[in-house]
C-alpha atoms as one frame of an Amber mdcrd trajectory, in Angstrom:
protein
  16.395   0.948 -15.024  16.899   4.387 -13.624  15.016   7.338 -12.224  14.432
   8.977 -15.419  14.175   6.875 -18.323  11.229   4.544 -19.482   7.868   4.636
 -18.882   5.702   4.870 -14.809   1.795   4.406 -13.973  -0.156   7.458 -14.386
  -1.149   7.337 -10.796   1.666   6.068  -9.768   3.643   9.358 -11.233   0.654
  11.923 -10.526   1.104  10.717  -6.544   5.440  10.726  -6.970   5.034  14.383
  -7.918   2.769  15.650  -5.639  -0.256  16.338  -7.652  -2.504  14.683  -5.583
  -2.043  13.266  -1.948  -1.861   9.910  -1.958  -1.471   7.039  -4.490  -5.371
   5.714  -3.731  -6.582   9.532  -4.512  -4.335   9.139  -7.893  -5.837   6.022
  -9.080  -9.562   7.272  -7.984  -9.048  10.259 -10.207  -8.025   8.207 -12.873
 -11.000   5.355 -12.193 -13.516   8.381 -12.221 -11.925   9.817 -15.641 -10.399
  12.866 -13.676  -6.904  12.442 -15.698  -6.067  12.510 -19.060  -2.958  11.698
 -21.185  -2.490  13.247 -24.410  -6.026  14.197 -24.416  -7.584  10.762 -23.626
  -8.728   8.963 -20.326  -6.068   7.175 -18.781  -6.596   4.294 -16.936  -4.474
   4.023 -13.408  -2.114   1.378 -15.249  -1.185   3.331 -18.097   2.223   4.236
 -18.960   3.683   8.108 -19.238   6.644   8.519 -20.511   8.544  12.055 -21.127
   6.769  14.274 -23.408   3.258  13.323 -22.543   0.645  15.985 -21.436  -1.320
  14.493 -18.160  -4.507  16.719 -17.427  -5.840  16.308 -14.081  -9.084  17.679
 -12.598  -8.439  17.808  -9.007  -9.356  20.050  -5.928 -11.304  21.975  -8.146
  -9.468  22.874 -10.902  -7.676  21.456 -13.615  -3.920  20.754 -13.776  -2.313
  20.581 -17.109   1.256  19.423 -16.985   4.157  17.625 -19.423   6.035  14.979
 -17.944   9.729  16.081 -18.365  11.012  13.050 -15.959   9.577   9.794 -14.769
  10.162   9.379 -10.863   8.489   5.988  -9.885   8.513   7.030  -6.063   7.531
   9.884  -4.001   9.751  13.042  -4.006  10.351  15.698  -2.279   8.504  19.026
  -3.575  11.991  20.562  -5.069  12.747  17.340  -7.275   8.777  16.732  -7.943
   8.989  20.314  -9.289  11.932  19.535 -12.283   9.810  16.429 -13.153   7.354
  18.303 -15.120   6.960  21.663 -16.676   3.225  23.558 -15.754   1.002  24.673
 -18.156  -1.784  25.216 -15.882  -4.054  28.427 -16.099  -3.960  30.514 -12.911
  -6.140  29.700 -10.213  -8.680  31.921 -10.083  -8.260  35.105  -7.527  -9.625
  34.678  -4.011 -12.465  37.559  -4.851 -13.481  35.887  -7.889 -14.453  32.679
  -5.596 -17.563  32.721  -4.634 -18.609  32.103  -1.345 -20.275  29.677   0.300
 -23.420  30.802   2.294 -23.834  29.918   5.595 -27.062  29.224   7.767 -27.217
  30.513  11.171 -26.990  28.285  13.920 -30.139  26.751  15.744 -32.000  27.421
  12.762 -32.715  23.431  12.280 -32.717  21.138   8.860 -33.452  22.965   5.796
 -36.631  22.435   4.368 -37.109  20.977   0.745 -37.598  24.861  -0.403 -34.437
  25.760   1.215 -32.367  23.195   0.131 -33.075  23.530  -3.901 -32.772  27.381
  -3.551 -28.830  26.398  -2.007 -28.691  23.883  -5.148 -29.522  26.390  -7.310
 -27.560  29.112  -5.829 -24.590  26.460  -6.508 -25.537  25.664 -10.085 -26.404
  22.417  -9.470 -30.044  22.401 -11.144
C-alpha cells in the first residue's frame, strides 16, 4: 500500500506530521483524551483516514486539522505541511499572554499563603 491511501494510527500520523514531538508524546495525548477524531476521543490505535478532523490539545492550545494525506512515517516539515489542511484559531498574541510572576531570589519556599495566592492568580482554585 502506498503513502497516501488507506487508513494510519492517530498517533502514529499526529507524530509523522509534526504535531507533536515524538510518537510516545502522540500516544500520551491520545491515552489522556488530548485528541479527538471527528469529535470523539481517539484511542492511540485508531485509524484516520483522509477527510477526518483530528483535534489536538497540545502545548497549550488546541490544534484543529483535516487529514488530506496519510503518511505512516515521519516527514519533513514541507511534505508534513500538504498532509493536512489547518483550521486552527490563531494563537493568541504575545501581549494577550499573561505572564508568569516571578519570586525574587533568596527569598526561600513559599509559604502555604503564598502558594494558593500563585494558584489563584493562575486560575487554578
Amino acid at each position: 500500500m502506498a503513502e497516501g491511501e488507506g487508513t494510519a494510527r492517530v498517533d502514529s500520523w499526529v507524530w509523522a506530521v509534526r504535531l507533536t514531538k515524538t510518537r510516545s508524546m502522540a500516544a500520551a495525548a491520545c491515552r489522556a483524551g488530548h485528541v479527538r477524531v471527528n469529535g470523539e476521543r481517539a484511542k492511540p490505535a485508531q485509524p484516520v483516514k483522509p477527510g477526518d478532523e483530528v483535534r489536538l490539545r497540545h502545548a497549550g492550545r488546541e490544534r484543529i486539522v483535516v487529514v488530506s494525506r496519510i503518511v505512516r512515517k515521519r516527514v519533513g516539515a514541507p511534505v508534513a505541511a500538504e498532509c493536512f489542511v489547518d483550521n486552527s484559531p490563531p494563537p493568541p498574541p504575545r501581549e494577550a499572554v499573561t505572564a508568569v510572576p516571578q519570586r525574587d531570589r533568596g527569598t526561600g519556599r513559599p509559604t502555604k499563603r503564598d502558594r494558593r495566592e500563585m494558584e489563584r492568580l493562575r486560575g487554578e482554585r
